[in-house]
N, C-alpha and C positions, 0 to 999 in steps of 0.2 A: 221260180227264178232263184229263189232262196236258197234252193237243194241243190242250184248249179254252182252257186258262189262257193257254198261250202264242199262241195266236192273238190273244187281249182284249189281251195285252199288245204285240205286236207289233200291233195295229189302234189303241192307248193311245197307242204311240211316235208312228206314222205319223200320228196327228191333231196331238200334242204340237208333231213338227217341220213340220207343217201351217200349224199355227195360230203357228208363231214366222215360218216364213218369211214369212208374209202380215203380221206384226207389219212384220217387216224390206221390205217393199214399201211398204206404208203410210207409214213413216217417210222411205225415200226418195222419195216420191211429194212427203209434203208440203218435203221440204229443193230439190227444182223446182219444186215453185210456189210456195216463199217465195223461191227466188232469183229467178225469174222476174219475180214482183211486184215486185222491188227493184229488178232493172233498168228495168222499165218506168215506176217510180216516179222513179227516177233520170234517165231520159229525159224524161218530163213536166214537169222545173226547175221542179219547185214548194216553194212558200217554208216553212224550216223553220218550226214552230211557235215556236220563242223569239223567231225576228226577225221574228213576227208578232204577237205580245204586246209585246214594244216599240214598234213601229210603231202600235200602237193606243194603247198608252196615250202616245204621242209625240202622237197628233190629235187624243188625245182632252184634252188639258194645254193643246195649241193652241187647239181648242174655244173652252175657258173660259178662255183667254185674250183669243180675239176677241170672247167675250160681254165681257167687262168693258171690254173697249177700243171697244163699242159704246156700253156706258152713259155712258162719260168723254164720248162724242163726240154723245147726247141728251142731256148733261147741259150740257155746253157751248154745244150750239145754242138752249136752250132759254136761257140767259145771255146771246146775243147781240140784241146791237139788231137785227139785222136779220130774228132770229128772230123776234124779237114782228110786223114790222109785216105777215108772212105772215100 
């Protein structure tokens, strides 16, 4: 009965460091395809996210500044003599 105990536990150990080395493959597994994706992200020169929320809210300020500098200039035409006789 002794030589069964100790088989379950030597069959216990062998899954234990089964199931750790496979933990430790997995992990290196994903530490190459996170660096890999970084180089290839790094390679692709594309634009970080912050200097692309400035840049948006930079056109988008522009925008509504060309809409207002629109209204000045049908507001002005619509003032000019030359406007009316169109």
């Amino acid at each position: 009965m002794r030589d069964g105990n100790k088989i379950f536990d030597d069959l216990g150990k062998l899954m234990n460091d089964a199931a750790g080395m496979a933990d430790g493959v997995r992990r290196e597994i994903e530490t190459a395809v996170k660096s890999q994706m970084e180089r290839v992200i790094n390679d692709m020169d594309l634009v970080k996210r912050d200097d692309f929320d400035a840049l948006r809210e930079l056109v988008q300020v522009q925008g509504e500044e060309i809409a207002a500098l629109r209204k000045e200039l049908d507001a002005l035409g619509a003032k000019s003599p030359s406007a009316k006789k169109k």
